[in-house]
PDB file with SEQRES, HELIX, SHEET and CRYST1 records, atoms N, CA, C and O in Angstrom:
SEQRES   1 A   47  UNK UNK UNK UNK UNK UNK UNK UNK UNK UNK UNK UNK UNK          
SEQRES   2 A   47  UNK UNK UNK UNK UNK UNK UNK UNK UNK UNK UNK UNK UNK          
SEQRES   3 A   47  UNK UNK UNK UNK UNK UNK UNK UNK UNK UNK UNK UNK UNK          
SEQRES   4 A   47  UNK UNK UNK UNK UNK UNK UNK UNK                              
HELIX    1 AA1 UNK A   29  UNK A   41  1                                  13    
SHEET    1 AA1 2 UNK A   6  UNK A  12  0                                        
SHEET    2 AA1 2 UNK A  17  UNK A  22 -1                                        
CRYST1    1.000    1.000    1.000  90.00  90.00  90.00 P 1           1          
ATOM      1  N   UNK A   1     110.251  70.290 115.608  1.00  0.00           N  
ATOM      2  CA  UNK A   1     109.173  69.716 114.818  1.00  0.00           C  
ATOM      3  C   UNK A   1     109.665  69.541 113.381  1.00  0.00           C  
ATOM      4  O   UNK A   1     110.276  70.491 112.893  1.00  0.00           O  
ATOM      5  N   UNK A   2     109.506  68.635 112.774  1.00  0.00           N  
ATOM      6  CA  UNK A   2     109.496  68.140 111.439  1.00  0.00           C  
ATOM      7  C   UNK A   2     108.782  68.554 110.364  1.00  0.00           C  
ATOM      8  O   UNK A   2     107.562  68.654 110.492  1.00  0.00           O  
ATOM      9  N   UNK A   3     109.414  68.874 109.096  1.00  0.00           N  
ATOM     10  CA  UNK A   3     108.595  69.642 108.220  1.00  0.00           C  
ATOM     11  C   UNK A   3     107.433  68.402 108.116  1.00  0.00           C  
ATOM     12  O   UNK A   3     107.572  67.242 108.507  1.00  0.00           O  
ATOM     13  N   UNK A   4     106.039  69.116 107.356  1.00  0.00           N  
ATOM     14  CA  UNK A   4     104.915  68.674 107.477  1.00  0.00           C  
ATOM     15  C   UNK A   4     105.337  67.785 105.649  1.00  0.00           C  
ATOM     16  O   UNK A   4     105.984  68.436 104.829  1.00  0.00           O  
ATOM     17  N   UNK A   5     105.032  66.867 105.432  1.00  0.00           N  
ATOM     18  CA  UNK A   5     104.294  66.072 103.848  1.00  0.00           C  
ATOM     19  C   UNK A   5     103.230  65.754 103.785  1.00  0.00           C  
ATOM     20  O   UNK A   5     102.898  64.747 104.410  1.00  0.00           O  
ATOM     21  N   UNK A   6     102.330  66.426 103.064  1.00  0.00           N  
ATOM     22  CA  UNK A   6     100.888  66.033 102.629  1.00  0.00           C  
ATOM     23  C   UNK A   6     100.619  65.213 101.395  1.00  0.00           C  
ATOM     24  O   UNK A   6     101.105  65.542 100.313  1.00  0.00           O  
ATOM     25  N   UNK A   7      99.983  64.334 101.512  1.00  0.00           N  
ATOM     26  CA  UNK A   7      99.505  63.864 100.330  1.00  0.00           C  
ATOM     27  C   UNK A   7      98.272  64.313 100.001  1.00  0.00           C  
ATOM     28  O   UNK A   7      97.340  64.014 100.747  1.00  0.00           O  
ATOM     29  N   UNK A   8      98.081  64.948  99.069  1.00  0.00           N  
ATOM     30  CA  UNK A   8      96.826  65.488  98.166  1.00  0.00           C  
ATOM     31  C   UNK A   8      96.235  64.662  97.422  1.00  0.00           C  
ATOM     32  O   UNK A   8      95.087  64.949  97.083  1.00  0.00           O  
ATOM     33  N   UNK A   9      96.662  63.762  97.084  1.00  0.00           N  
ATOM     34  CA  UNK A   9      95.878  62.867  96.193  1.00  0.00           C  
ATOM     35  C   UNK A   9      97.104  61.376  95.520  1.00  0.00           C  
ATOM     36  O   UNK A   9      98.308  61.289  95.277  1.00  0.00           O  
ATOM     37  N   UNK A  10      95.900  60.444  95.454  1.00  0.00           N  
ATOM     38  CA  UNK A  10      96.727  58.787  95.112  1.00  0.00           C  
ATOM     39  C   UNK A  10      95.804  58.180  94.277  1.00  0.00           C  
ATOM     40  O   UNK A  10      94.584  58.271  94.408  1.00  0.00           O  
ATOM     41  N   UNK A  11      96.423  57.526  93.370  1.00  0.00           N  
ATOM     42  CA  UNK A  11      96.217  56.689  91.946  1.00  0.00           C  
ATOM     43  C   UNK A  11      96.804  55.291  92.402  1.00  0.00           C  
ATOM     44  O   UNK A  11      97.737  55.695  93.096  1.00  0.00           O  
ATOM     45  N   UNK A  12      96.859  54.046  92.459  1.00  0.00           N  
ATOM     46  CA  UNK A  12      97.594  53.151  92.683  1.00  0.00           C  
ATOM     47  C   UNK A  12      97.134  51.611  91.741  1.00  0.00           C  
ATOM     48  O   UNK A  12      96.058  51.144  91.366  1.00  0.00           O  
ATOM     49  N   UNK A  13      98.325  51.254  91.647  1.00  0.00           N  
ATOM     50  CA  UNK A  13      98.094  50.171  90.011  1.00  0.00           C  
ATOM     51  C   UNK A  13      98.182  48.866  90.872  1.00  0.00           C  
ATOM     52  O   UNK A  13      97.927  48.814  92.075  1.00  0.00           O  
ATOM     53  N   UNK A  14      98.597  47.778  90.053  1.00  0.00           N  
ATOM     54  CA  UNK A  14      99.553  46.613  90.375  1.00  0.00           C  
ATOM     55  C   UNK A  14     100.829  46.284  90.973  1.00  0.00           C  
ATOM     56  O   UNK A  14     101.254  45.314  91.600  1.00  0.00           O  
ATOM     57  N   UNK A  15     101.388  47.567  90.525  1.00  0.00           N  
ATOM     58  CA  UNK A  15     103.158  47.514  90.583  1.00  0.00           C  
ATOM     59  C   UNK A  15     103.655  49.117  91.073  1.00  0.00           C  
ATOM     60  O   UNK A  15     104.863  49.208  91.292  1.00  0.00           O  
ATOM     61  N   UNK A  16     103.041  50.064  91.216  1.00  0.00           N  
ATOM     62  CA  UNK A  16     103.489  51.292  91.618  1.00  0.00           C  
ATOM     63  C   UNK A  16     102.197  51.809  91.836  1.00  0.00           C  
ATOM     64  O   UNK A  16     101.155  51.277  91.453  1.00  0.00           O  
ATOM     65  N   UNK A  17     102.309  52.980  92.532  1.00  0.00           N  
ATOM     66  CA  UNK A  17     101.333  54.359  92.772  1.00  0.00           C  
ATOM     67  C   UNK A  17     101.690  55.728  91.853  1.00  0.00           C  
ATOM     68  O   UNK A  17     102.694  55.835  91.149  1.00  0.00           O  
ATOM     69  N   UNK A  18     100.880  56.516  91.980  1.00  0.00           N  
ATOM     70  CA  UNK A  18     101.056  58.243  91.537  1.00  0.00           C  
ATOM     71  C   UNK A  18     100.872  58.901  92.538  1.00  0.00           C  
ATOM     72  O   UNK A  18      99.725  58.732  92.953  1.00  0.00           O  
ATOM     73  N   UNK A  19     101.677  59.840  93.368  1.00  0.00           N  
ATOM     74  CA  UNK A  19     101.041  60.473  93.997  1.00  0.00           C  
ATOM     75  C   UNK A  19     101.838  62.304  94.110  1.00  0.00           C  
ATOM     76  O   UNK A  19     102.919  62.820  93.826  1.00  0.00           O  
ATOM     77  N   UNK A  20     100.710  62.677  94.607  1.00  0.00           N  
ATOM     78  CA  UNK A  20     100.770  64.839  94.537  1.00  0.00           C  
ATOM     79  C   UNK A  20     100.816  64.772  96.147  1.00  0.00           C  
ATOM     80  O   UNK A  20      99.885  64.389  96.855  1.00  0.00           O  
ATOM     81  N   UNK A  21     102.127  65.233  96.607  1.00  0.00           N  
ATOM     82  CA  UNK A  21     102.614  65.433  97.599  1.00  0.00           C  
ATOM     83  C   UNK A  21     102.614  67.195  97.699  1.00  0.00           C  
ATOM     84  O   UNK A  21     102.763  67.930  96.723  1.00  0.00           O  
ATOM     85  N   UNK A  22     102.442  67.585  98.905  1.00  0.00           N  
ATOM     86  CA  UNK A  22     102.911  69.402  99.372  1.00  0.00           C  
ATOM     87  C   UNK A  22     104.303  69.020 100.528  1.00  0.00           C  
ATOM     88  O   UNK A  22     104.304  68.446 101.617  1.00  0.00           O  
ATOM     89  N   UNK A  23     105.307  69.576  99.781  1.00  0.00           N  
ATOM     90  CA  UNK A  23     106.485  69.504 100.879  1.00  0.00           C  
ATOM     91  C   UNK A  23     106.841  70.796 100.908  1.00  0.00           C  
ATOM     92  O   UNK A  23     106.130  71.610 100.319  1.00  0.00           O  
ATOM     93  N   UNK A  24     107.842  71.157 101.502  1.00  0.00           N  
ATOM     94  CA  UNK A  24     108.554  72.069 101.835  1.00  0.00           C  
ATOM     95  C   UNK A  24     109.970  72.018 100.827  1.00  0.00           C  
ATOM     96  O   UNK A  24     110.691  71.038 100.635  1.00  0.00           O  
ATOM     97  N   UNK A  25     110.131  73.574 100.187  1.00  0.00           N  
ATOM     98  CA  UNK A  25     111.065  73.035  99.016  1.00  0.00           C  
ATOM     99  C   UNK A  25     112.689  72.732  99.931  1.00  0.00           C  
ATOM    100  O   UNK A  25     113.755  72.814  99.321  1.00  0.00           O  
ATOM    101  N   UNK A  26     112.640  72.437 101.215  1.00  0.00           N  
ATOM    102  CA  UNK A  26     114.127  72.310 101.980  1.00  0.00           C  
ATOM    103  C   UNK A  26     114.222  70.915 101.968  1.00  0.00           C  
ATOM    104  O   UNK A  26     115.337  70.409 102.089  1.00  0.00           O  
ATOM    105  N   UNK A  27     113.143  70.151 101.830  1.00  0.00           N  
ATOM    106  CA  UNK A  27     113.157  68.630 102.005  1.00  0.00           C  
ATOM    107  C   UNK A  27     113.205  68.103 100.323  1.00  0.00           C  
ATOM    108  O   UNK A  27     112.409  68.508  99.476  1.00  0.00           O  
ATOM    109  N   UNK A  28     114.390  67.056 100.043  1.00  0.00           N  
ATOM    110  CA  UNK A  28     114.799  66.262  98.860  1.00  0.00           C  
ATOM    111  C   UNK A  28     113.684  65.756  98.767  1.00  0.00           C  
ATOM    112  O   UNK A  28     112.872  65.860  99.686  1.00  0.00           O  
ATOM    113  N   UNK A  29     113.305  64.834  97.172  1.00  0.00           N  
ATOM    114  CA  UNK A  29     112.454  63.935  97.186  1.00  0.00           C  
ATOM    115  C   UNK A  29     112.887  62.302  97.997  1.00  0.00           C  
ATOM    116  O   UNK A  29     112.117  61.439  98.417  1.00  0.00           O  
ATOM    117  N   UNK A  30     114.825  62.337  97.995  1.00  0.00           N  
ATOM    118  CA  UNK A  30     114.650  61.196  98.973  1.00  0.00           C  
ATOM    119  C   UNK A  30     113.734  61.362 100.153  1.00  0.00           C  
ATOM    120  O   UNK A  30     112.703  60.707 100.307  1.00  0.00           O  
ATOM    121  N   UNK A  31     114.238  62.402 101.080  1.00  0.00           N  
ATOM    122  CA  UNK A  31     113.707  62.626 101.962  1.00  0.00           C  
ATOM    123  C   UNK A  31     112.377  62.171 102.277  1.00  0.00           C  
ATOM    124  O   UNK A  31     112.072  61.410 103.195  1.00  0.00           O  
ATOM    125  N   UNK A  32     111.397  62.858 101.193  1.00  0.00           N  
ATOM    126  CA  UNK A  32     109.875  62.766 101.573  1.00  0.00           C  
ATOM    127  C   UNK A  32     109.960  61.343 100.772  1.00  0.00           C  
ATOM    128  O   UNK A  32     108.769  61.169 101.029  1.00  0.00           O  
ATOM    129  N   UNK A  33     110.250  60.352 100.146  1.00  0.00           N  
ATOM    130  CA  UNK A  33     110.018  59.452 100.063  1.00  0.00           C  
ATOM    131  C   UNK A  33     110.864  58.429 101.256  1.00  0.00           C  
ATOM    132  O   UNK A  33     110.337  57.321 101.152  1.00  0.00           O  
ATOM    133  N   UNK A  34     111.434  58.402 101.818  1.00  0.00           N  
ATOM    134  CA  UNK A  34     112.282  58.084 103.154  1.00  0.00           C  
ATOM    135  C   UNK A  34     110.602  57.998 104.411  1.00  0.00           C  
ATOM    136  O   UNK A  34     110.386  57.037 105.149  1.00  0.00           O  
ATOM    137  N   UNK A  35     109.890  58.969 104.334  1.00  0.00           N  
ATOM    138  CA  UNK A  35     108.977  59.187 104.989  1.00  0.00           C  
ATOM    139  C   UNK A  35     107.455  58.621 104.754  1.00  0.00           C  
ATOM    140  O   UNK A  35     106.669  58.245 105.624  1.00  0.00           O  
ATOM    141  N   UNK A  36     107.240  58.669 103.185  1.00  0.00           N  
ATOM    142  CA  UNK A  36     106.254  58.088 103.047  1.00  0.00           C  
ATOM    143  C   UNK A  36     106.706  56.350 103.101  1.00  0.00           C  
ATOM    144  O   UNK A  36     105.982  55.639 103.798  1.00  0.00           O  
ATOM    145  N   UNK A  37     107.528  55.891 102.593  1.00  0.00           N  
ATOM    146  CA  UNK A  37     107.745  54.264 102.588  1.00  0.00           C  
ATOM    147  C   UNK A  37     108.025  53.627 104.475  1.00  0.00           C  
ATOM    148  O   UNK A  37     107.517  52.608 104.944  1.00  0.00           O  
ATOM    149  N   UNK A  38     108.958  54.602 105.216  1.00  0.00           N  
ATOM    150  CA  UNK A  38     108.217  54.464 106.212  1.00  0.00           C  
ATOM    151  C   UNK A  38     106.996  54.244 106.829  1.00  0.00           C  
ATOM    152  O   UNK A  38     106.748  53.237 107.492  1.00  0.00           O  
ATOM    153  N   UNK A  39     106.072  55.342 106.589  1.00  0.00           N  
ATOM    154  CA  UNK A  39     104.987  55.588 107.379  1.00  0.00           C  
ATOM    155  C   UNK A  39     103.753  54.353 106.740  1.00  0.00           C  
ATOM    156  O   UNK A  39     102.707  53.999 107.284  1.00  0.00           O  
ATOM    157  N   UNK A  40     104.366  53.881 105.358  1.00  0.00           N  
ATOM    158  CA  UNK A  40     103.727  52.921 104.740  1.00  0.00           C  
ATOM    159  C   UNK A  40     103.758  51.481 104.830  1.00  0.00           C  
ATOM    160  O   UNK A  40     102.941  50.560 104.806  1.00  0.00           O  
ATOM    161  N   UNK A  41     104.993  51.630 104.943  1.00  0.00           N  
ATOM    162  CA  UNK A  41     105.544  50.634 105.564  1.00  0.00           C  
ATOM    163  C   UNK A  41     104.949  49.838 107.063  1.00  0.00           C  
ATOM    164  O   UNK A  41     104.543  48.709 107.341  1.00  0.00           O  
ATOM    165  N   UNK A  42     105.104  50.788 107.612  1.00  0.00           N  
ATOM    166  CA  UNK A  42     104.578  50.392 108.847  1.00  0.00           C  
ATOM    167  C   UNK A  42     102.710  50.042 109.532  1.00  0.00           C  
ATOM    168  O   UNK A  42     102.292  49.594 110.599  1.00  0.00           O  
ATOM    169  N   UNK A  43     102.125  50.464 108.429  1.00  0.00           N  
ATOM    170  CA  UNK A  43     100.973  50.192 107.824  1.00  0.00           C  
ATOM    171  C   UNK A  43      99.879  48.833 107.345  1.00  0.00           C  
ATOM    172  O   UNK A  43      98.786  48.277 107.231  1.00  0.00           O  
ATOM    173  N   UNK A  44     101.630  48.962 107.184  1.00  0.00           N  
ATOM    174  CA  UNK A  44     101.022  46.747 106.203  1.00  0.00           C  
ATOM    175  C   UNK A  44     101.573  45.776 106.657  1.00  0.00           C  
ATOM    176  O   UNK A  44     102.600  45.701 107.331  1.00  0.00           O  
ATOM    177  N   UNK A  45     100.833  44.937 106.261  1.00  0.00           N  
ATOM    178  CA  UNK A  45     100.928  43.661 106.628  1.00  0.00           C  
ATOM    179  C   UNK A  45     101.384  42.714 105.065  1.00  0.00           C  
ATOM    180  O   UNK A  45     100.975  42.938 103.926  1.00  0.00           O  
ATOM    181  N   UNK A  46     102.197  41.807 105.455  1.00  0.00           N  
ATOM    182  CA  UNK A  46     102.977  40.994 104.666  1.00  0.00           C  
ATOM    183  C   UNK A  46     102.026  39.398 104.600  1.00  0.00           C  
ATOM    184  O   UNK A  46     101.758  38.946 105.713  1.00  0.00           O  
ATOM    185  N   UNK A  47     101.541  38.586 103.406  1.00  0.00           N  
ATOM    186  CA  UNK A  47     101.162  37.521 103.905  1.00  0.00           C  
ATOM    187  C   UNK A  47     101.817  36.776 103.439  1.00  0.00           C  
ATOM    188  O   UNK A  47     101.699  35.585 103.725  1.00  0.00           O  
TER     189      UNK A  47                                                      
END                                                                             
């Protein structure tokens, strides 16, 4: 099983987001960002 990433909370603009993630201090921030742009990724739609 895969360490868990929570998002606690999101702000989001024009051009970027803010966000308060809970990781596990073994996982890089590539890492958990590797995971969120994934999981976001896969989310949306392009028009």
């Amino acid at each position: 099983m895969s360490p868990v990433v929570e998002m606690l909370s999101g702000v989001d603009s024009n051009d970027h987001i803010h966000l308060l993630v809970s990781a596990p201090p073994t996982l890089s921030i590539s890492d958990i960002m590797r995971r969120i742009k994934g999981r976001s990724s896969s989310n949306s739609v392009s028009y």
